[in-house]
C-alpha positions as CSV (number, residue, x, y, z in Angstrom):
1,X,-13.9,-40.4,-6.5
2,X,-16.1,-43.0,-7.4
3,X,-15.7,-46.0,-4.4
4,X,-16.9,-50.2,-5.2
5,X,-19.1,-51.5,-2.8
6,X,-17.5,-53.9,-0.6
7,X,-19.1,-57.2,1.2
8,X,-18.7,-54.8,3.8
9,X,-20.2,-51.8,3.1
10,X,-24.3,-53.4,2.3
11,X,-27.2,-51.2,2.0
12,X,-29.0,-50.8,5.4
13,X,-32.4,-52.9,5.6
14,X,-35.6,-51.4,6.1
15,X,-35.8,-50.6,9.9
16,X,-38.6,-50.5,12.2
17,X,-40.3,-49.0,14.9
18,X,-39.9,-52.4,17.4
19,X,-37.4,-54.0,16.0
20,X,-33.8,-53.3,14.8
21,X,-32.5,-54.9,11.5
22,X,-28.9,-55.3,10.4
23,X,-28.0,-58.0,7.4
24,X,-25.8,-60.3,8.2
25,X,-21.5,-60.6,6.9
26,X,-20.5,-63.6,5.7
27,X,-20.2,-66.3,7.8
28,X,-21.4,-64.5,10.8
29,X,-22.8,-66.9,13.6
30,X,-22.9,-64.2,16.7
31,X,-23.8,-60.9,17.3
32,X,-22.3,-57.7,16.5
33,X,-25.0,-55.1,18.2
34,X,-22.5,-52.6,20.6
35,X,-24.2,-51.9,23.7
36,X,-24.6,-48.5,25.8
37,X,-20.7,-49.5,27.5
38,X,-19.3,-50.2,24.0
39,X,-19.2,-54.0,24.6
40,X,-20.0,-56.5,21.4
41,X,-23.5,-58.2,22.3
42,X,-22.2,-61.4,21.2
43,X,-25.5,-63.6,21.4
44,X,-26.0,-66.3,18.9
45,X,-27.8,-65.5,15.9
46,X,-31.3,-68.3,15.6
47,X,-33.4,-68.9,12.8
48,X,-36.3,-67.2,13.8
49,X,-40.2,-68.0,12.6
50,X,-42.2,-64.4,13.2
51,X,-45.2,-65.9,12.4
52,X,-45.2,-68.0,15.3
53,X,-44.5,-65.6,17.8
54,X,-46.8,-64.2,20.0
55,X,-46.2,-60.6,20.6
56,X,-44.6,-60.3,17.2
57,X,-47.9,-61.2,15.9
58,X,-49.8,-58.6,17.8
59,X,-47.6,-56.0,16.1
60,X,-47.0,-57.8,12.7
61,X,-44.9,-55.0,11.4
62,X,-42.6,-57.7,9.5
63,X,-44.9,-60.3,8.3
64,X,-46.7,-57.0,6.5
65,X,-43.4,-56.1,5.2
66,X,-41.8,-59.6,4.3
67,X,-44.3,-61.8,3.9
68,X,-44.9,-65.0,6.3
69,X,-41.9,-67.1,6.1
70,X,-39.0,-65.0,5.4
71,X,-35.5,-65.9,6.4
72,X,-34.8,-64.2,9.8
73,X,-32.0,-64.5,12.2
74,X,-32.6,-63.0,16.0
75,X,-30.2,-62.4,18.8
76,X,-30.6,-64.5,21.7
77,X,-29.8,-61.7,23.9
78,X,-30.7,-58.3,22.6
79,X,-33.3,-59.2,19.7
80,X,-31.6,-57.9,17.2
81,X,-32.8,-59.3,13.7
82,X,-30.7,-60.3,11.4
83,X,-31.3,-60.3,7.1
84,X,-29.4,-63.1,5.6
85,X,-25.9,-62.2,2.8
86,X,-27.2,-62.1,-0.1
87,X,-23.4,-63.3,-1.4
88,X,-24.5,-66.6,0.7
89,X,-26.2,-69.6,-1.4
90,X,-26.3,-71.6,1.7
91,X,-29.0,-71.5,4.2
92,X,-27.7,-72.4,7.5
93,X,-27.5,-71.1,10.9
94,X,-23.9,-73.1,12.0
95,X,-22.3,-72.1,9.1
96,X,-20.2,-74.3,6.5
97,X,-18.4,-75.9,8.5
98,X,-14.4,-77.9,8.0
99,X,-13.9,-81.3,6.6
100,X,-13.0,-83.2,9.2
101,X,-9.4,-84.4,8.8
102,X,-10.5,-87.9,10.7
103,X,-12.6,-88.9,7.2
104,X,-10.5,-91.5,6.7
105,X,-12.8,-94.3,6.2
106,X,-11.6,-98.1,7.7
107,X,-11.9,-101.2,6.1
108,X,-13.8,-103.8,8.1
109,X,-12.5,-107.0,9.7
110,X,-12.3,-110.1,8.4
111,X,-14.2,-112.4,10.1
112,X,-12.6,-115.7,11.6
113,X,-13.9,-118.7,10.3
């Protein structure tokens, strides 16, 4: 049986020996990373500059592989890295977002004369 590839189902990123890389679903703002007890991680996912950072730069395993300013997301708890959707057009970290149902805009006062 031939089976379609889902959003869910991506290919697996390029791993290395430091780090741990997953790719991120759609609209995903928090970890996913299960830990030794089975528990969801649950860390925010941060924009993350690996140029910039110290002991990533004395291993500089990803800037090798990606280049100097890719787009990386890291786990404020357990490091994870994070590749963005490729189905997302939209770079950024807090997602879309609602329109606010208080839009309304509100004509200004008269002034007295």
């Amino acid at each position: 049986m031939e089976q379609d590839m889902t959003s869910e189902e991506q290919p697996t990123p390029q791993q290395f020996a430091n780090h741990k890389v997953k790719t991120k679903k759609s609209g995903q703002r928090s970890c996913n990373e299960l830990n030794e007890k089975a528990k969801m991680c649950g860390g925010h996912l941060k924009r993350w500059y690996y140029s910039t950072d110290a002991i990533e730069r004395e291993c500089g395993d990803l800037e090798s592989a990606w280049g100097k300013n890719a787009e990386v997301y890291r786990c404020e708890h357990c490091r994870t890295l994070y590749l963005p959707n490729p189905e997302e057009k939209a770079k950024n970290v807090a997602g879309l977002g609602r329109i606010s149902v208080f839009g309304l805009t509100v004509t200004p006062k008269e002034e007295k004369q």
